[in-house]
C-alpha atoms as one frame of an Amber mdcrd trajectory, in Angstrom:
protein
  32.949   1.881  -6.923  30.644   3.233  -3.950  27.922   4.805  -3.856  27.984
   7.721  -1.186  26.909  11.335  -0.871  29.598  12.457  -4.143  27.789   9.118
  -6.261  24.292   8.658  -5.455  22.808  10.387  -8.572  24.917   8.420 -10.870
  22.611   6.124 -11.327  18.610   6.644 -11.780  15.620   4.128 -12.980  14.142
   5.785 -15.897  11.658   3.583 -17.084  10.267   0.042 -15.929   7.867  -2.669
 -17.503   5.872  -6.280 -17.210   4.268  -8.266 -19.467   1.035 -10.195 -19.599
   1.085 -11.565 -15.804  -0.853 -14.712 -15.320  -1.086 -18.144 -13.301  -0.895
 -20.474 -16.626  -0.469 -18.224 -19.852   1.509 -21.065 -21.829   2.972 -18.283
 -23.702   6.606 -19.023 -25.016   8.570 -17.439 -22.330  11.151 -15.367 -24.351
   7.803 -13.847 -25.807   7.259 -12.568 -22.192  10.529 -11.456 -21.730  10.615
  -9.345 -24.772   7.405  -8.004 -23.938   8.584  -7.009 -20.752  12.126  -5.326
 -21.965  10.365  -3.621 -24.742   7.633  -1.772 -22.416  10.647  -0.832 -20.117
  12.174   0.942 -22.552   9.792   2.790 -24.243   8.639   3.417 -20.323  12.071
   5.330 -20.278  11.452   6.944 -23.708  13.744   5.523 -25.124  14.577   2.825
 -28.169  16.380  -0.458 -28.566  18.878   1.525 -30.388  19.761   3.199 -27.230
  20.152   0.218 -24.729  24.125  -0.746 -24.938  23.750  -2.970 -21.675  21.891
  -6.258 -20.536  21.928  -7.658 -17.102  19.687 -10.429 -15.753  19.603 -13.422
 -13.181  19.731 -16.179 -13.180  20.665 -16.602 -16.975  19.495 -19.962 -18.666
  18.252 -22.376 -16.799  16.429 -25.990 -17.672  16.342 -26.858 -14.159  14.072
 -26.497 -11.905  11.178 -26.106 -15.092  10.071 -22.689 -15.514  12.264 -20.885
 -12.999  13.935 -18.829 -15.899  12.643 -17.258 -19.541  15.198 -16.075 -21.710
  18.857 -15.165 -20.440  20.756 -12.118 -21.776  22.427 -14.002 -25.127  18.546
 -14.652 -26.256  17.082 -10.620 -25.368  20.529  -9.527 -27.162  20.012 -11.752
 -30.507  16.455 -11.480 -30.067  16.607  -7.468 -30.009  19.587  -6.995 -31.901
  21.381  -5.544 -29.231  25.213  -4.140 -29.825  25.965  -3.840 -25.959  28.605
  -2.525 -24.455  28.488  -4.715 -21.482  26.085  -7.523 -20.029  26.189  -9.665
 -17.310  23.634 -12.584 -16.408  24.579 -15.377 -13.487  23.152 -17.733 -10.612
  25.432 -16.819  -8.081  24.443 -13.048  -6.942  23.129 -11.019  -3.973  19.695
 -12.039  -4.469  17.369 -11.438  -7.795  17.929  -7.859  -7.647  21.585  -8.139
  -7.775  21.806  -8.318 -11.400  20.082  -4.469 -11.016  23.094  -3.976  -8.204
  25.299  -5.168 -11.412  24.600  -2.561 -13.648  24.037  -0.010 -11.439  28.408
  -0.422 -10.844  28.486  -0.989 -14.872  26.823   2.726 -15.701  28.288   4.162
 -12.777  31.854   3.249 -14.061  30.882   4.224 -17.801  30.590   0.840 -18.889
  27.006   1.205 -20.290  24.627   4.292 -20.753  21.323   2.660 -20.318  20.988
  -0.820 -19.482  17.958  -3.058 -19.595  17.686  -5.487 -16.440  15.076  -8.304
 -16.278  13.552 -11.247 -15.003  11.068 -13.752 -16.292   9.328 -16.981 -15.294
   7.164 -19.403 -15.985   6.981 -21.536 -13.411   3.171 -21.344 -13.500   3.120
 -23.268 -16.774   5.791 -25.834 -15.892   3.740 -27.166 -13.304   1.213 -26.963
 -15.156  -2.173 -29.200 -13.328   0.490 -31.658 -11.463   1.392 -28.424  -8.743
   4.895 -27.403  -7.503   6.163 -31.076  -6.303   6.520 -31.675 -10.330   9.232
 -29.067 -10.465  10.928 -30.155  -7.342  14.626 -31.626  -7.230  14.647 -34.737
  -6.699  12.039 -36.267  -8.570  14.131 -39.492  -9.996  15.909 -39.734 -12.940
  18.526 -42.538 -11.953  18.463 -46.011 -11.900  15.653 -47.940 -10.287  13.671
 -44.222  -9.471  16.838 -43.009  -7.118  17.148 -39.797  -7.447  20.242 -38.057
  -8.827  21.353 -34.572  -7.250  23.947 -32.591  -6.347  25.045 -29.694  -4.245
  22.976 -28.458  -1.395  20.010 -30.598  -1.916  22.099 -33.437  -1.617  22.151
 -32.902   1.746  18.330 -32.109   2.470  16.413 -34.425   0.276  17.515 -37.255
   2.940  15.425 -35.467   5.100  12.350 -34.909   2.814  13.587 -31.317   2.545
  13.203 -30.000  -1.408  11.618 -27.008  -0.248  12.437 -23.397   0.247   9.351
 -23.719   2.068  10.775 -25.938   4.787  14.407 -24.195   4.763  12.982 -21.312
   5.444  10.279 -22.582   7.968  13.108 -23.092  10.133  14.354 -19.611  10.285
  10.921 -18.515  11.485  10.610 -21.169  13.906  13.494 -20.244  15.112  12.739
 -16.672  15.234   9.537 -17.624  16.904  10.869 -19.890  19.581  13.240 -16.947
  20.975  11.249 -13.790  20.080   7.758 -15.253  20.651   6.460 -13.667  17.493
   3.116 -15.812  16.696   1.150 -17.191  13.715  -0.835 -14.178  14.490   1.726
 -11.628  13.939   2.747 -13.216  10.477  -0.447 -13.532   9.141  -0.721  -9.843
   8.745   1.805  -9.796   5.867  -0.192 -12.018   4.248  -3.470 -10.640   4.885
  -1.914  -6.810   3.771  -0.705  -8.235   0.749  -4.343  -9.533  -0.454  -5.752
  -6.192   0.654  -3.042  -4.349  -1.887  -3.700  -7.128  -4.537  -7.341  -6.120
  -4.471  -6.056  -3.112  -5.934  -3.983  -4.529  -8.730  -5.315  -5.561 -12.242
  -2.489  -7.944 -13.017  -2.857  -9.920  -9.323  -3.370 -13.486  -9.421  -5.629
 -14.063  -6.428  -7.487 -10.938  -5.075 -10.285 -12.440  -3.393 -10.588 -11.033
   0.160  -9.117 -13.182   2.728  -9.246 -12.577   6.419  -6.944 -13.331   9.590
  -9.410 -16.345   9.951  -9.005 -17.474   6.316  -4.571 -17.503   6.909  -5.053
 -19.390  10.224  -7.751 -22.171   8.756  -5.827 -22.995   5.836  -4.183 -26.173
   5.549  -0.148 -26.434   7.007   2.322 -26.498   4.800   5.456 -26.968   6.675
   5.706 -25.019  10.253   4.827 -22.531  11.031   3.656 -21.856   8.004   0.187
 -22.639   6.160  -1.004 -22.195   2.513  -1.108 -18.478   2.675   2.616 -18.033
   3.661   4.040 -19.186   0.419   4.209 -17.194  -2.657   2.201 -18.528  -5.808
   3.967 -19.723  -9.132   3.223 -18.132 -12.056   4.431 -16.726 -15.986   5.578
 -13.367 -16.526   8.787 -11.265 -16.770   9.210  -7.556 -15.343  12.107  -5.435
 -16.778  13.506  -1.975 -15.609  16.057   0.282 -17.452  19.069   2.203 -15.809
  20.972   5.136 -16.980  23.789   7.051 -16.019  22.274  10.685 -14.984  23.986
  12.704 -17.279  21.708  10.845 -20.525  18.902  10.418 -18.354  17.431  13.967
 -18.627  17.054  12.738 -22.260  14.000  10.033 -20.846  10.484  10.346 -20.871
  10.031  10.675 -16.944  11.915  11.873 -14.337  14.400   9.577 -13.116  14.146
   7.432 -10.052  17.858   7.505  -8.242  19.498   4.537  -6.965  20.570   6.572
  -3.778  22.390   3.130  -1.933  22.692  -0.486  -2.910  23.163  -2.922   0.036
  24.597  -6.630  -0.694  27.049  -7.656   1.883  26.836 -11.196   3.053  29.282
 -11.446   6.244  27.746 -15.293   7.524  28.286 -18.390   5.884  26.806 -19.060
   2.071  24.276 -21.504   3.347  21.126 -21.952   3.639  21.661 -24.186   7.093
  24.691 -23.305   8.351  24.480 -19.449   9.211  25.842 -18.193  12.925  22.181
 -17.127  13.445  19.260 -19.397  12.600  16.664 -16.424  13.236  17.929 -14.061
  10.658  19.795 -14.852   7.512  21.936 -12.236   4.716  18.882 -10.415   5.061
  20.698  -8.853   8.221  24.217  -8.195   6.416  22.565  -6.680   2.941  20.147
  -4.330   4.733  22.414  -2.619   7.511  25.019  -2.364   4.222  22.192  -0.442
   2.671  22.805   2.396   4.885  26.555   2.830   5.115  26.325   4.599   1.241
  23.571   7.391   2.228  23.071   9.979   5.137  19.245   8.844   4.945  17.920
   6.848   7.860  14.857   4.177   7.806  12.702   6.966   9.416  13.102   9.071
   5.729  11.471   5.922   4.018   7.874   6.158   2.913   7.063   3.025   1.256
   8.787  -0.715   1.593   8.134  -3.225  -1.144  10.371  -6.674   0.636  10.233
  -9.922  -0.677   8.017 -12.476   0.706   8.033 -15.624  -1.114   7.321 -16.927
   2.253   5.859 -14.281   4.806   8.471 -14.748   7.235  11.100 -12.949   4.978
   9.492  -9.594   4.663   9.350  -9.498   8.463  13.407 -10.730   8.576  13.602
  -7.834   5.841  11.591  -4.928   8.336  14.244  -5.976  11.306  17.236  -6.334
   9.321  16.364  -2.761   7.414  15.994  -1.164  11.073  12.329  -0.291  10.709
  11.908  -2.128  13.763  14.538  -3.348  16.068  15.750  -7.174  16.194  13.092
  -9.930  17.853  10.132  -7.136  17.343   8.975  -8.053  13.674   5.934  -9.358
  14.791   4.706  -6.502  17.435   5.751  -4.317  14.607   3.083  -5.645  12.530
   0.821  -6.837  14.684  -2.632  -5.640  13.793  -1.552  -4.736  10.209  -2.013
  -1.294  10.355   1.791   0.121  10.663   2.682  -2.191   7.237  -0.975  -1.073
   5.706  -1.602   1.028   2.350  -2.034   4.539   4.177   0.050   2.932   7.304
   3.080   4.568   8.667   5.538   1.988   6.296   3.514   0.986   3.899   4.007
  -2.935   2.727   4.086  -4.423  -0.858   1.336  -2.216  -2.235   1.202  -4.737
  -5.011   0.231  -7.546  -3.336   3.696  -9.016  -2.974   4.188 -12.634  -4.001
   1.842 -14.122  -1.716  -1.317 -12.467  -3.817   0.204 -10.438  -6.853   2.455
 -13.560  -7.999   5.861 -15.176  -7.868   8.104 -12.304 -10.265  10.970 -13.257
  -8.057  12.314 -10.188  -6.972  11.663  -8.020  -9.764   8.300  -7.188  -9.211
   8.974  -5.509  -5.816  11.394  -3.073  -7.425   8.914  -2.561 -10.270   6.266
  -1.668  -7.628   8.800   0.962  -5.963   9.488   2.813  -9.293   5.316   2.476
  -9.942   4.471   4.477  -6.634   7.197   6.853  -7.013   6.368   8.175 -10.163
   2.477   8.085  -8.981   1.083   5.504 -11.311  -0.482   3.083  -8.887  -4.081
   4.352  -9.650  -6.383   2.881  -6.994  -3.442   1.328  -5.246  -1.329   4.336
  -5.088  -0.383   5.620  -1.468  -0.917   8.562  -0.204   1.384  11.630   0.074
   3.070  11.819  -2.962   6.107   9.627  -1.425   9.640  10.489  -2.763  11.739
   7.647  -0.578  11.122   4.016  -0.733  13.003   0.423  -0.536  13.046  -2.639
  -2.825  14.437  -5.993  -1.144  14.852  -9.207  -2.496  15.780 -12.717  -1.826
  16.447 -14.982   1.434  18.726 -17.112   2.604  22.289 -16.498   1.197  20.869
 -14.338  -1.260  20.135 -10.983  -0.618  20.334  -7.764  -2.049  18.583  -4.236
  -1.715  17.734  -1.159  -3.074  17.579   2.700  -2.065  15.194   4.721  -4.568
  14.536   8.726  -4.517  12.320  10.851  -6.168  13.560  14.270  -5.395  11.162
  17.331  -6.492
């Protein structure tokens, strides 16, 4: 299955949905989930009588504490769903590949509409003791050793449990040989509060200035506080539908014009041929092999940051600016701004709006395409825009149209 010029309305959005968003809502996270599905879907029009697909990532998970809600077997029982097909897994091209999923299951007839989603509630797992609690690692075997396995096995000897320091080390890296500064980066982070000003359901919208990013403590470098996303509960859902059923939604549909998930380095987080980029660079140039649009056609970019450096390895890797110049690109903030020339997680991204993990960036695309973003909404009436998500070896992308 491809999706090309004779595909690319196969597949549309046609409705999308969050719950309650919040930094500690100790709410029983398959209540959030639910929530989230069920305003998706009546988003779309529709009723749980018409969903026949489920898709979600990661699936189940105990481990690390909060990281996942409900996985599809609960939203099925829980909704009485009798589904045609479902799907819900760990090991996929980023958060938003369960979306890449079922767009190939409705585009092949194996669902009509299908209802993708993500929750967490990672916010409430931690609780008051902060994100070390949830850490691997933290003992468990005899005499406090602690017991892990696969590729933490291999960092915890060097006090590395942290995405924060993996990924530190790809924008070090990009830093030593491009000489993008602390400077540069900070403007992601200072754009996203700006946006998250704008958005009720934001956790932190206080202002923050260039000064604030560069005076707040280190975390692991080169980055500080502000460079890392911020745990929290909720659960986002969208629902896709094959075109033919989707005139029979509320709104009109969003297409899924190309899909972009290639990983051609190795599946590792330390090992890849190129320590200043990462499957960021294989997933977005796939993006473009399925469409005769260019990056100069898109209006609006909402790319993962749960840490800073990963939106700017998502601009380069997209082609909205060439490799090395991430951080001239941004430099300033007013290219990546709300009524900028590419405007940059409108929402607030992760840094401000809240860890959704992936989902909430494609939920923000589908909000300012349809015009609902209210006081954060950008200007222009944009019909073209691109949801990223993930880092590392997981990557996957999204190209949305709203044609008139």
């Amino acid at each position: 299955m491809a999706f090309g010029a004779s595909q690319r309305s196969e597949v549309c959005i046609t409705g999308a949905g969050q719950s309650d968003i919040g930094r500690r809502l100790y709410r029983n996270p398959l209540e959030l989930t639910l929530d989230a599905c069920l305003a998706a879907i009546d988003d779309a029009g529709l009723t749980v009588d018409d969903i026949d697909g489920v898709s979600t990532y990661p699936g189940p998970m105990g481990t690390p504490p909060g990281f996942s809600g409900a996985g599809a077997y609960e939203v099925i029982d829980a909704l009485r769903l009798p589904v045609s097909w479902y799907a819900s897994g760990l090991e996929l091209s980023g958060q938003l590949g369960s979306v890449i999923n079922a767009c190939a299951a409705v585009a092949t007839g194996l669902a009509r509409h299908v209802v993708c989603f993500r929750s967490v509630f990672e916010g409430s797992a931690q609780g008051e003791k902060g994100r070390a609690s949830t850490m691997p690692g933290g003992g468990g075997g005899g005499g406090g050793i602690p017991r892990v396995s696969g590729f933490t096995q291999w960092t915890l000897p060097f006090s590395a449990p942290s995405a924060a320091i993996w990924v530190a080390m790809f924008a070090q890296a990009h830093f030593d040989r491009y000489g993008t500064t602390r400077e540069q980066l900070g403007q992601i982070a200072v754009n996203a509060r700006k946006n998250a000003a704008l958005n009720p359901k934001a956790i932190y919208t206080e202002p923050m200035t260039l000064d604030d990013y560069l005076a707040a403590r280190m975390i692991s470098t080169p980055f500080g506080l502000f460079d890392c996303d911020v745990p929290c509960d909720g659960a986002t859902a969208v629902v896709l539908s094959r075109a033919d059923v989707a005139g029979d939604t509320r709104k009109q549909p969003i297409q899924v014009e190309s899909v972009g998930c290639a990983m051609r380095g190795r599946p590792s987080w330390d090992q890849f041929d190129d320590l200043t980029t990462m499957s960021t660079r294989d997933a977005g140039a796939d993006l473009w092999t399925r469409t005769d649009l260019k990056p100069d056609d898109v209006q609006l970019v909402e790319l993962y940051d749960g840490f800073s450096f990963l939106s700017l390895s998502w601009l380069e890797s997209l082609g909205f600016c060439k490799v090395g110049e991430g951080g001239p690109f941004i430099e300033g903030g007013q290219r990546i701004a709300r009524d900028g020339e590419l405007p940059l997680n409108t929402h607030g991204g992760q840094l401000s709006a809240g860890r959704l993990h992936g989902y909430g960036f494609l939920h923000e695309a589908c909000v300012q395409l349809w015009g609902e973003g209210d006081a954060r909404q950008v200007p222009g009436e944009p019909e073209v825009a691109v949801a990223a998500a993930g880092g590392g070896n997981t990557c996957g992308c999204l190209l949305l149209t709203r044609r008139r």
